[in-house]
N, C-alpha and C positions, 0 to 999 in steps of 0.2 A: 622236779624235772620240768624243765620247758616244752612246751608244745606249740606247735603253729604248724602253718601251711605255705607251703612253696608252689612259684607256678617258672615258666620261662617267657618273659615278653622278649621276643625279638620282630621289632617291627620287617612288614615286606608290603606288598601292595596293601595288606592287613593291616591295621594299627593295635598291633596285640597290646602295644603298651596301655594303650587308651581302654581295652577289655581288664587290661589288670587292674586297674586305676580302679572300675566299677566292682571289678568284683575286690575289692578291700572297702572300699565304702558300703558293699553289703554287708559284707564279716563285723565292719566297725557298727552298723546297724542292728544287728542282730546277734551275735555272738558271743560269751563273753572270753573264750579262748579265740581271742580274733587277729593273733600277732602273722602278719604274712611277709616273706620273703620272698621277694622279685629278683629272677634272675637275668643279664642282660648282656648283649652283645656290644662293642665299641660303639657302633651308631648307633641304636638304639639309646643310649646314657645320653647322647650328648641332647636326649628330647626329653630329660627328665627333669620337672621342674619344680616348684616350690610347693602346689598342690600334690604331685603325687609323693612328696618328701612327707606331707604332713600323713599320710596314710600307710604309705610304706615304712612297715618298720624295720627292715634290713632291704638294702640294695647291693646285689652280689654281682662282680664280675662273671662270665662263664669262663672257667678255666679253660685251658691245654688248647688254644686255637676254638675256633670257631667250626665244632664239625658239620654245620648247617649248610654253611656257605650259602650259596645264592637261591636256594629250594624253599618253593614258596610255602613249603607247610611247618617246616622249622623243625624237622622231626629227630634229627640224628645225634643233638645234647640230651635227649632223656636218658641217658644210661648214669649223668652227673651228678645226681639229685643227691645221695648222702655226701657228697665231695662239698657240696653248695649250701647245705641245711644249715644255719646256727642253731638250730632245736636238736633236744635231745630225741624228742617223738616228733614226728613229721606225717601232712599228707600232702599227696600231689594233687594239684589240681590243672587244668586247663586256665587257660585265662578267661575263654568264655561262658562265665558260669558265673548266678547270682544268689548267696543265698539268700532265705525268704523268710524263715523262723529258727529259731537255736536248736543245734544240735550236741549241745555242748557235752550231754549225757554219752555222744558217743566215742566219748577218747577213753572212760573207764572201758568198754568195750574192747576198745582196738587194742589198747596197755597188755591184753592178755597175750598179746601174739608180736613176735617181733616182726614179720611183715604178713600185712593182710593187703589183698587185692578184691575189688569190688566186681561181683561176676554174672549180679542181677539187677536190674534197672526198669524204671518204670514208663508208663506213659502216663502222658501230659491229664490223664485220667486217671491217676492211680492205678493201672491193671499192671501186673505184670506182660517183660513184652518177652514172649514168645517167638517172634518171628525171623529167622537168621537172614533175610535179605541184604544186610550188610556185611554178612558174618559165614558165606557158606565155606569160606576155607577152615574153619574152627570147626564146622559140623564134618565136613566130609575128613579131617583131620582126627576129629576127637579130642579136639584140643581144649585146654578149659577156657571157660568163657570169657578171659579178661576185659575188663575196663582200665586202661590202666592209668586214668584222670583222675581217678580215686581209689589210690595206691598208699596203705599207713606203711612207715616203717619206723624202727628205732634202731640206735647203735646197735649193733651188733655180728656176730661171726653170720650169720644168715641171710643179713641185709649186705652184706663184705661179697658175701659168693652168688648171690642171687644176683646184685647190679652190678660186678663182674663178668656173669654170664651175658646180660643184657648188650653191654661194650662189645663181647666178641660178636656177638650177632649184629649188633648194627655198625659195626665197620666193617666187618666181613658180610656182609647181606648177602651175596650173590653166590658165598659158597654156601651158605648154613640152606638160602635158600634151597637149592640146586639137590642137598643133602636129603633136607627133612621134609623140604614144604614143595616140594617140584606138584603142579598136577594143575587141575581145572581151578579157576576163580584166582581170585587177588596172588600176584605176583610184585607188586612193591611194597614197599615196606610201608609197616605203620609199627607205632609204639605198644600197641593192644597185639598185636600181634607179634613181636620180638617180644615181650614180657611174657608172653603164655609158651612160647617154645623154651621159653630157659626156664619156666618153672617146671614145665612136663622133661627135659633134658637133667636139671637138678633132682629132679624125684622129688620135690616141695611140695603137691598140690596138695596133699594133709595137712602140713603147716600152712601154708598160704591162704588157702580157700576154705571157708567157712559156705559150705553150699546146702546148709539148714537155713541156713540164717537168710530169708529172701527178703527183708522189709526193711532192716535199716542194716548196718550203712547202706546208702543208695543213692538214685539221682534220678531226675525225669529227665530221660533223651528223647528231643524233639526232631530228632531225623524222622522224614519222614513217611517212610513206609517200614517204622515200626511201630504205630501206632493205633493197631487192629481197626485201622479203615480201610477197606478196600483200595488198591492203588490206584484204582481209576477213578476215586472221587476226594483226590487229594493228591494238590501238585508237590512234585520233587523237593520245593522250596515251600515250606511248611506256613510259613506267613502269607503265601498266595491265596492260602486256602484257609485259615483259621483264626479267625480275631482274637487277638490278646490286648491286654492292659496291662501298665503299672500306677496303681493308682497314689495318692497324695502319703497315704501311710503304706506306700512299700509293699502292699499286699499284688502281688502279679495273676492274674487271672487267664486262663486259656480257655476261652470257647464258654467260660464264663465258671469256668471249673478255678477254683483257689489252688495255686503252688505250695504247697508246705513242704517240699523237698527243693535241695539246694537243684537248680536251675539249667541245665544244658540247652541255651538257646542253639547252637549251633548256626544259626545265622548270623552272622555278622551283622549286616544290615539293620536288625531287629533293635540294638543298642543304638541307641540316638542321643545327642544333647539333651535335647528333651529329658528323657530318663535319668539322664546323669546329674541333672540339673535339680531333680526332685529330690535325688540318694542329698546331694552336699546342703539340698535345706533343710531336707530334714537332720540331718549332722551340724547344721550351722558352717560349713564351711564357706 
């Protein structure tokens, strides 16, 4: 059976393509289930060029219109992903995310479950984070904790109804909103939160969620005030406030702590030439 990883570059003032680009040349670094499929908008394709051919290994149209349109976070195609997959097992990823060491042990894992959603995450210290300051509508909700960047799924009738339910909520947002989710905190849409109302709506969170299991699969999210620092001794933009590196052998360092989990910079910024420049020597590219 096939396995890889799918993400969606759709460039905006962002250059998600250029985030995809990096993160396949981490997968191609470190992984050896490292096949990824990049999916893409009509403008976006026409920026893709001979470097990102050699790393991409499927380039997919987004079907059925471009439900994104002009919105700079590019959120409203997440419901496409098994429409888009060439793999038989799949994960979602974000585009900006690098991994750091293999993980390759964890696709026997995920094989057991035809979709798994990732519900616990760490910091740039290894802790778990605890803290829902980005997340109080899931708490005041009760809603399961999704991540949904790192979202496995495989063929099947479960992954069919599951990202089914996902479509009617993010086309209809404003009623599902109004429905289930009306009240204090976050009222637009994100993709972590349309995926946690249609697994708590499908009754899935047994199949779905494995929430024994807090150590792997996983990711360091570097937002920053969930990183058990005090807010007021660490700025909003996490690079303001915390020295990182990538060094010559691909090893990323935070505050002088080693990354050995796949990567959520979350800053855009953080990604440079520079870094990109060291992933394609080291690959020879």
């Amino acid at each position: 059976m096939s396995r890889g990883y799918i993400c969606i570059a759709q460039n905006s003032k962002y250059d998600y393509l250029n985030q995809a680009y990096a993160l396949a040349l981490s997968l191609k670094a470190t992984q050896q289930e490292n096949a990824i499929c990049v999916c893409v908008d009509a403008l976006t394709k026409t920026q893709i060029t001979g470097k990102h051919k050699e790393v991409f290994d499927h380039i997919v149209d987004i079907p059925w219109n471009d439900d994104a349109g002009a919105d700079e976070w590019k959120i409203h195609n997440k419901w496409k992903y098994p429409h888009m997959t060439p793999f038989k097992e799949t994960i979602i990823l974000d585009t900006d995310v690098l991994f750091t060491h293999p993980v390759d042990h964890w696709w026997d894992h995920l094989s057991k479950k035809d979709v798994w959603a990732c519900t616990h995450v760490k910091t740039f210290r290894n802790e778990q984070v605890v803290d829902d300051y980005y997340r109080k509508k899931f708490t005041q909700l009760g809603l399961p904790n999704v991540y949904s960047n790192m979202t496995y799924f495989k063929e099947s009738d479960t992954t069919f109804e599951l990202f089914k339910m996902i479509e009617l909520i993010m086309v209809h947002w404003n009623v599902y909103y109004d429905k289930f989710l009306k009240g204090t905190g976050q009222d637009w849409m994100s993709a972590d939160l349309a995926y946690a109302l249609a697994i708590r709506l499908l009754d899935l969170e047994e199949e779905v969620i494995d929430n024994d299991i807090k150590d792997v699969p996983t990711f360091t999210h570097m937002k920053s005030y969930i990183q058990n620092i005090p807010n007021n001794k660490i700025s909003g933009v996490w690079t303001e406030s915390i020295p990182s590196s990538l060094s010559s052998d691909l090893k990323i360092r935070v505050a002088n702590y080693e990354q050995s989990l796949p990567f959520h910079y979350v800053e855009k910024k953080w990604l440079t030439e520079e870094k990109i420049n060291m992933y394609e020597k080291a690959l020879d590219i």
